[in-house]
C-alpha positions as CSV (number, residue, x, y, z in Angstrom):
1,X,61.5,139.3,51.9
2,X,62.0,138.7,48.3
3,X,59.5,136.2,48.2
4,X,56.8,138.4,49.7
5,X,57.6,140.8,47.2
6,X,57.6,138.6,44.1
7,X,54.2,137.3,45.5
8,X,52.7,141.2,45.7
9,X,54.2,142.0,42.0
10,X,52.8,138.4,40.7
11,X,49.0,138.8,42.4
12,X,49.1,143.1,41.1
13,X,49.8,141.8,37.3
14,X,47.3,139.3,37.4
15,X,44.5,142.1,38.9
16,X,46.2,144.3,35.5
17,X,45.8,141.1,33.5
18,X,42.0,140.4,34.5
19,X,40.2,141.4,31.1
20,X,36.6,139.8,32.2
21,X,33.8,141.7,30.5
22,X,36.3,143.5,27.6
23,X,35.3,141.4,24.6
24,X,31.3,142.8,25.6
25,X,32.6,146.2,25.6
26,X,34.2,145.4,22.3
27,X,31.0,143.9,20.5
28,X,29.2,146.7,21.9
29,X,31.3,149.9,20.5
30,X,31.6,147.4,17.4
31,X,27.6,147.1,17.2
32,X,27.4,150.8,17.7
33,X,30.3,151.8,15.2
34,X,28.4,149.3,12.2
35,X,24.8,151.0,13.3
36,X,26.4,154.6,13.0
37,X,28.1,153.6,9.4
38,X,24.9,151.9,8.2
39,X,23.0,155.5,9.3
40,X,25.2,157.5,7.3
41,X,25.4,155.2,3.9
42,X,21.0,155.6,4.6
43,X,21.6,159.2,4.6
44,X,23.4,159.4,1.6
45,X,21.7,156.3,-0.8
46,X,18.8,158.3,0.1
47,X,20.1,162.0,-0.5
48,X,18.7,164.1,-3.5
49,X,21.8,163.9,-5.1
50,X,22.6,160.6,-5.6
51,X,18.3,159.5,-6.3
52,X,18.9,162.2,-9.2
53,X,22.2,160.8,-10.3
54,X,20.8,156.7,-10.4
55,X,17.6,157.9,-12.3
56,X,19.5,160.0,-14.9
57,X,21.4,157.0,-15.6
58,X,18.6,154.8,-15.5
59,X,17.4,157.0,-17.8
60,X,20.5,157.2,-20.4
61,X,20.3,153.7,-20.2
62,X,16.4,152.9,-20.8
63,X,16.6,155.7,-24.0
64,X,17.4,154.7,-27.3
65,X,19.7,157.5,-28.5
66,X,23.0,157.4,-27.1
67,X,24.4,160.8,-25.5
């Protein structure tokens, strides 16, 4: 009886246990996450703001009187 049972509780574990196919689910939520950042740091680089604040420093730094 014990046996039996020990066999049941040692095959249900190893069914919990069975990973296969997690680390493409991982990649693929990574992948997404990476392509969602990079969208968002495109959005910003190329957001009024922050063209208007790298040309005014280009700017400062191109002219010859200091500010």
């Amino acid at each position: 009886m014990l046996t039996r049972a020990y066999a049941h509780t040692t095959a249900r574990l190893q069914v919990i246990r069975n990973e296969q196919g997690m680390s493409t689910i991982e990649y693929a939520m990574g992948s997404l996450a990476a392509a969602a950042l990079a969208a968002v740091l495109y959005m910003v680089i190329n957001g009024n703001g922050v063209v208007s604040a790298i040309e005014g420093i280009i700017t400062d730094a191109l002219s010859n009187t200091p500010s």
